[in-house]
C-alpha positions as CSV (number, residue, x, y, z in Angstrom):
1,X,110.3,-19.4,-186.3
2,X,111.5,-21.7,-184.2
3,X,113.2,-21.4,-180.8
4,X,115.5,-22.5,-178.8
5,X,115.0,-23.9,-175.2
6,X,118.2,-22.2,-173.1
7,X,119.7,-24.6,-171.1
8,X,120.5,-23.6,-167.6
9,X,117.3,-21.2,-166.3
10,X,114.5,-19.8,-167.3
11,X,113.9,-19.0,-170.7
12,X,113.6,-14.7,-171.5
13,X,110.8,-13.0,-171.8
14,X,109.5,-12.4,-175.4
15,X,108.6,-8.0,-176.0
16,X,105.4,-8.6,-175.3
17,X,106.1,-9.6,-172.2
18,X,108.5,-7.3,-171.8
19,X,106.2,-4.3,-172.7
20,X,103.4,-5.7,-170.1
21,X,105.4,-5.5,-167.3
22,X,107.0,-2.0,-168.4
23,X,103.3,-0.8,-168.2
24,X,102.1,-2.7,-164.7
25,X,105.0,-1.0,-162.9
26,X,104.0,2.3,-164.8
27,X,100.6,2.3,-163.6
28,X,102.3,1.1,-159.9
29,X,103.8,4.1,-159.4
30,X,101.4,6.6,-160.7
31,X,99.0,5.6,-158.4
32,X,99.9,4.3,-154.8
33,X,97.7,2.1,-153.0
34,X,96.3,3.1,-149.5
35,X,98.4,1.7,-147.0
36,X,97.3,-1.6,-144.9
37,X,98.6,-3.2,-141.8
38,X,101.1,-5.4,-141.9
39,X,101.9,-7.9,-139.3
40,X,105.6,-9.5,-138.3
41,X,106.1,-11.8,-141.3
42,X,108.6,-13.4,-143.6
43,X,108.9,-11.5,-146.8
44,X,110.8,-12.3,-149.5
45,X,113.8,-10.0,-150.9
46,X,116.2,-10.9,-153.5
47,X,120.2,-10.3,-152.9
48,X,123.1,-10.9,-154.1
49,X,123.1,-14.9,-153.0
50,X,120.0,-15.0,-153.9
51,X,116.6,-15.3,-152.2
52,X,116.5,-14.4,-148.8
53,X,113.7,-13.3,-145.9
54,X,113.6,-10.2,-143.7
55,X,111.2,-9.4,-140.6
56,X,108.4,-6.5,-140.9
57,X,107.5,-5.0,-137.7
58,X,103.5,-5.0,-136.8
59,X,102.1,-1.3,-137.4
60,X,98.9,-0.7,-135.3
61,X,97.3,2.7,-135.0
62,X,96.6,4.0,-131.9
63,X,93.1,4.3,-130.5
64,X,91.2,7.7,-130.3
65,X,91.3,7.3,-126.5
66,X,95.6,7.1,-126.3
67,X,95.5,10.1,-129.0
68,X,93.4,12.0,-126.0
69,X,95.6,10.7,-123.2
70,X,98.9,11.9,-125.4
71,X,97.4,15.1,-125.9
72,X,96.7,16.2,-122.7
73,X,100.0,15.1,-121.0
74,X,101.3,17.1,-124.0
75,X,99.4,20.1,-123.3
76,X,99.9,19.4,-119.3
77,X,103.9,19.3,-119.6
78,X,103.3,22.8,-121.8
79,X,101.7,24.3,-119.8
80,X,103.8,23.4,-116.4
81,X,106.6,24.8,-118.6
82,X,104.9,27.7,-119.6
83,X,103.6,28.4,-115.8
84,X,107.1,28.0,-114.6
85,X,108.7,30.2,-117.5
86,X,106.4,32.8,-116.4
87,X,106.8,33.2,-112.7
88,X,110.9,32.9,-113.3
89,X,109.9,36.1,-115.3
90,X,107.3,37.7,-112.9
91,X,108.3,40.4,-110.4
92,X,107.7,39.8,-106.2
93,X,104.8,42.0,-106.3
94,X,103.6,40.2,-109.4
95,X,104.2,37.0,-108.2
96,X,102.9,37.9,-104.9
97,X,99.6,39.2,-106.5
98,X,99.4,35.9,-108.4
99,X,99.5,33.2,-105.5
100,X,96.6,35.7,-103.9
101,X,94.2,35.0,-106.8
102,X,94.7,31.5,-107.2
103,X,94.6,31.6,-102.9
104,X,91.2,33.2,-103.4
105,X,90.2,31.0,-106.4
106,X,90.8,27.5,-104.1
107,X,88.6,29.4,-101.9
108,X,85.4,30.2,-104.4
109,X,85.8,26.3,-105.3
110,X,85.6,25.3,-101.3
111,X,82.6,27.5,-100.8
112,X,81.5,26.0,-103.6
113,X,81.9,22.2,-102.9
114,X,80.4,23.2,-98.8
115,X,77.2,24.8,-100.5
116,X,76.7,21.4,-102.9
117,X,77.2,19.8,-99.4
118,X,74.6,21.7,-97.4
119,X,71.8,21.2,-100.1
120,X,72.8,18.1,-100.1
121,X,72.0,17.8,-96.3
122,X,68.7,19.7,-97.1
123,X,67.3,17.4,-99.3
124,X,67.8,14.2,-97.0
125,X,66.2,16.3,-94.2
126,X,63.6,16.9,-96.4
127,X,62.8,13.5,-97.8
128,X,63.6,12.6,-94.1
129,X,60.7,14.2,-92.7
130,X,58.4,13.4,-96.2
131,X,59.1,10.1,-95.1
132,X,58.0,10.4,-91.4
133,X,54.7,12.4,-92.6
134,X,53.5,9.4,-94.3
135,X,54.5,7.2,-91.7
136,X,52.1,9.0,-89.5
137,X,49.5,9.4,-91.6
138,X,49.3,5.5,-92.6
139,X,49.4,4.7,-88.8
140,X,46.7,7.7,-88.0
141,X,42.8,6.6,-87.3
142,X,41.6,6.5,-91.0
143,X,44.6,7.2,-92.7
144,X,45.4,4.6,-95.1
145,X,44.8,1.1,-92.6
146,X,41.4,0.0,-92.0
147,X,39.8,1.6,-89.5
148,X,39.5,-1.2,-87.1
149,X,43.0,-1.7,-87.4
150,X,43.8,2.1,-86.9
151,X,41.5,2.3,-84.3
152,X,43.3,-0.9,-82.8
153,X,46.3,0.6,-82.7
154,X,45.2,3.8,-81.1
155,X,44.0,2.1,-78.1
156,X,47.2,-0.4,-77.6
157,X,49.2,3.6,-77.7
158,X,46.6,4.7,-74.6
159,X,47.2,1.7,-72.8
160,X,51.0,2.0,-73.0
161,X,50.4,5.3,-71.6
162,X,48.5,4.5,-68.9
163,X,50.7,1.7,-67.8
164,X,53.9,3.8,-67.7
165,X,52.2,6.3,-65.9
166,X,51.0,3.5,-63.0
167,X,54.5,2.4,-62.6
168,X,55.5,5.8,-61.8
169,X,53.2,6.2,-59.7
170,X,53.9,3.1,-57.8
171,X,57.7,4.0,-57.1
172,X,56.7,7.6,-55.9
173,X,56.9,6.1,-52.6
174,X,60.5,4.1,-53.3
175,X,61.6,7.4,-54.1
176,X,60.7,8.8,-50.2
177,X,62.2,5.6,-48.9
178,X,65.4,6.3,-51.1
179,X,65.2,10.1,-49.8
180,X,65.1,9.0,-46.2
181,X,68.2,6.5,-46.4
182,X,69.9,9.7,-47.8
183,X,69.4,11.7,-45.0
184,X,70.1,9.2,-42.6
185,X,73.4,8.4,-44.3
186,X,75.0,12.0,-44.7
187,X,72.9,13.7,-41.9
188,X,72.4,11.2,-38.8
189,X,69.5,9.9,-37.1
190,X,69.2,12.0,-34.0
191,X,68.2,10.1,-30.1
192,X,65.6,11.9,-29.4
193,X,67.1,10.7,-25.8
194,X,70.3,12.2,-25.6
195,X,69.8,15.0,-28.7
196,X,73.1,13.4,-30.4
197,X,73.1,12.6,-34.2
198,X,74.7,9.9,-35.5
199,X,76.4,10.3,-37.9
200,X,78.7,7.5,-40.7
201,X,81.1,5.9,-39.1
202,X,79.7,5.8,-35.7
203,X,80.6,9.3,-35.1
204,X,78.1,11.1,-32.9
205,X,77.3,15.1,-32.6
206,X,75.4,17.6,-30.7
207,X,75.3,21.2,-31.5
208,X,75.7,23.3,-28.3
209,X,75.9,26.9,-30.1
210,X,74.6,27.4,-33.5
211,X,76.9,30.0,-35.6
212,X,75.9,32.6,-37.7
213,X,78.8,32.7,-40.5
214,X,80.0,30.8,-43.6
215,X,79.2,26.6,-43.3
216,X,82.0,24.4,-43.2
217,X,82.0,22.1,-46.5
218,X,84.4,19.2,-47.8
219,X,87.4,20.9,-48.7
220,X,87.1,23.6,-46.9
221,X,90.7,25.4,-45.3
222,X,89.1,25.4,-41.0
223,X,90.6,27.1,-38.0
224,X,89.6,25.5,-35.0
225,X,89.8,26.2,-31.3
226,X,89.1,21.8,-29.2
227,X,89.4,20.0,-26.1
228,X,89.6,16.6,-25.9
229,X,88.4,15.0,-22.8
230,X,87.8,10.8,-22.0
231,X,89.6,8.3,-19.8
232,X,87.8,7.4,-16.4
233,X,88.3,10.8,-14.6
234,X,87.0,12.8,-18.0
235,X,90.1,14.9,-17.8
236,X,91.4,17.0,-20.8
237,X,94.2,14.9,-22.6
238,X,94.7,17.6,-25.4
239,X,93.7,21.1,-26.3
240,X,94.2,24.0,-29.0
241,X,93.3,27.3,-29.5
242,X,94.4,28.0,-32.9
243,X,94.5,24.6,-35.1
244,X,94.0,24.5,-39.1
245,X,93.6,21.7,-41.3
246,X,91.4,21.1,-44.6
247,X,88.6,19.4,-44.4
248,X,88.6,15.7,-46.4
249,X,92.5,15.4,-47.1
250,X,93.0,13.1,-44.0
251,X,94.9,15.7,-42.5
252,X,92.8,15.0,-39.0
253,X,91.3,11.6,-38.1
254,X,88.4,10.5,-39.7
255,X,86.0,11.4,-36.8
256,X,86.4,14.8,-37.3
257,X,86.7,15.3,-41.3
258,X,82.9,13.9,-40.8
259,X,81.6,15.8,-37.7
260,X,83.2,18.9,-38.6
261,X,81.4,19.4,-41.9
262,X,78.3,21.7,-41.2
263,X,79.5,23.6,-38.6
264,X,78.5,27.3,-39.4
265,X,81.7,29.8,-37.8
266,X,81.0,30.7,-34.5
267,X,79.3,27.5,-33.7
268,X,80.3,24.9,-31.2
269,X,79.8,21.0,-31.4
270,X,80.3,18.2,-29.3
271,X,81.9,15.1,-30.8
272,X,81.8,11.5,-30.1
273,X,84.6,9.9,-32.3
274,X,84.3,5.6,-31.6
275,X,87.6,3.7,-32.1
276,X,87.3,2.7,-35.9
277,X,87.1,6.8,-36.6
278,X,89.6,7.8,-34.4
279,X,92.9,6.1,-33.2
280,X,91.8,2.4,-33.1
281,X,93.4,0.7,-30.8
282,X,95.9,3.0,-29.7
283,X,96.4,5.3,-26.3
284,X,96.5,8.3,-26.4
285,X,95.7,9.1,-22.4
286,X,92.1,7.3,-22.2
287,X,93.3,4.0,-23.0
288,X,93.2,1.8,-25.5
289,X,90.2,1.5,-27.8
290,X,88.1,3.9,-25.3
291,X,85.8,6.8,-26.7
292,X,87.0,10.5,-27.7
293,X,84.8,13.6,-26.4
294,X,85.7,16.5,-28.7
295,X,84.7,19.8,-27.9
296,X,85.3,21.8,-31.1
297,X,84.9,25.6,-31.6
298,X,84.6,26.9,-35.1
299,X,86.9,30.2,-35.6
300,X,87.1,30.8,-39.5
301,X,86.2,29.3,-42.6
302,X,87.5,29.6,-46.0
């Protein structure tokens, strides 16, 4: 037989040809081939016009690790809704009794994480004094140094000791000094002459009668009964029988918020106030810059 090239196209398929291809797309869809992963390409797909080309998306699975992370914001959001479901339904005593156990559960877990914390603070106490057990036993005579070395060491320790304890007794006596500039400071150096005190400030006393009641301090609330005597004739310029003040608040001049203090109540004093602790320069009735005799009674002390 002879044929015919067709003019134009392709020629037909002969029925053997036709019967193969009948049987490959048989067996094509009978049984389906797994499915692969495609990636954004130009496939080929035949129309009306002809051949044209459409665009396949890229299908990835997702990794075991997203699947986890989807499930449990699934089951999260579920269970959120189901919690909130559930107390829209719950009674007040219900609901009431329900914020109390998870109140008390927060509290087991607190109690909890504080024990974990305390053991924890055990065990570095423990390996904290481990550690300083070995330290003394590898610096100890015979205890893991040489024994020259230990014994070295033992002796530079005795000599420290000694050394400090010279130094200390060396400023024994710096301490005495110390005490006496202390008393002289806050309680006079008496004349021996005269039987005054001085005191800071210049301020000079003399107790003529020594009471027997409560000791006048800094701060303290004083009722006084003075005279104040000076100029060249030792007349009184000023006197009181009843006059308060408190001590230290510069309520009096300075003289007297320093000769005062000591005085027990009942006692008398004689002060000697210079310029610089009383009025300065001023006069008062003994002239200017002169010396202030104070003769001060102690009535009551609080």
């Amino acid at each position: 037989r002879g044929r015919m090239k067709r003019k134009g196209g392709p020629r037909p398929p002969s029925a053997s040809e036709r019967s193969k291809l009948i049987l490959v797309s048989a067996c094509t869809t009978t049984f389906q081939s797994p499915p692969i992963t495609m990636s954004t390409s130009e496939v080929p797909a035949t129309g009306a016009t002809g051949m044209e080309t459409i665009s396949v998306a890229h299908i990835k699975p997702k990794s075991k690790k997203e699947q986890r992370a989807e499930r449990k914001a699934a089951k999260k959001a579920s269970s959120s809704t189901h919690e909130a479901t559930k107390k829209q339904h719950l009674s007040p005593a219900d609901l009431k009794e329900q914020n109390y156990r998870l109140k008390k559960e927060r509290r087991k877990e607190q109690l909890k994480e504080r024990e974990k914390e305390m053991r924890r603070e055990i065990r570095r106490d423990k390996n904290e004094r481990k550690k300083t057990r070995k330290r003394r036993e590898l610096h100890a005579v015979g205890g893991g140094l040489d024994p020259k070395i230990a014994a070295e060491r033992l002796e530079q320790r005795r000599n420290k000791k000694r050394r400090k304890k010279d130094e200390t007794q060396a400023n024994e006596p710096s301490k005495g000094q110390d005490m006496d500039i202390y008393d002289k400071v806050f309680n006079g150096t008496e004349d021996d002459d005269s039987g005054y005190r001085t005191l800071e400030a210049g301020v000079k006393c003399k107790d003529i009668v020594v009471g027997k009641g409560s000791v006048v301090q800094n701060n303290s609330l004083v009722t006084v009964m003075y005279k104040l005597k000076g100029g060249r004739f030792d007349s009184v310029i000023d006197s009181s029988k009843n006059f308060a003040f408190r001590v230290g608040k510069g309520e009096v001049i300075q003289g007297w918020d320093i000769g005062v203090q000591g005085i027990a109540v009942g006692g008398t004093r004689m002060l000697i106030v210079p310029p610089k602790a009383g009025y300065g320069g001023k006069d008062i009735g003994a002239g200017p810059g002169a010396l202030l005799y104070f003769h001060i009674t102690v009535l009551s002390c609080k």
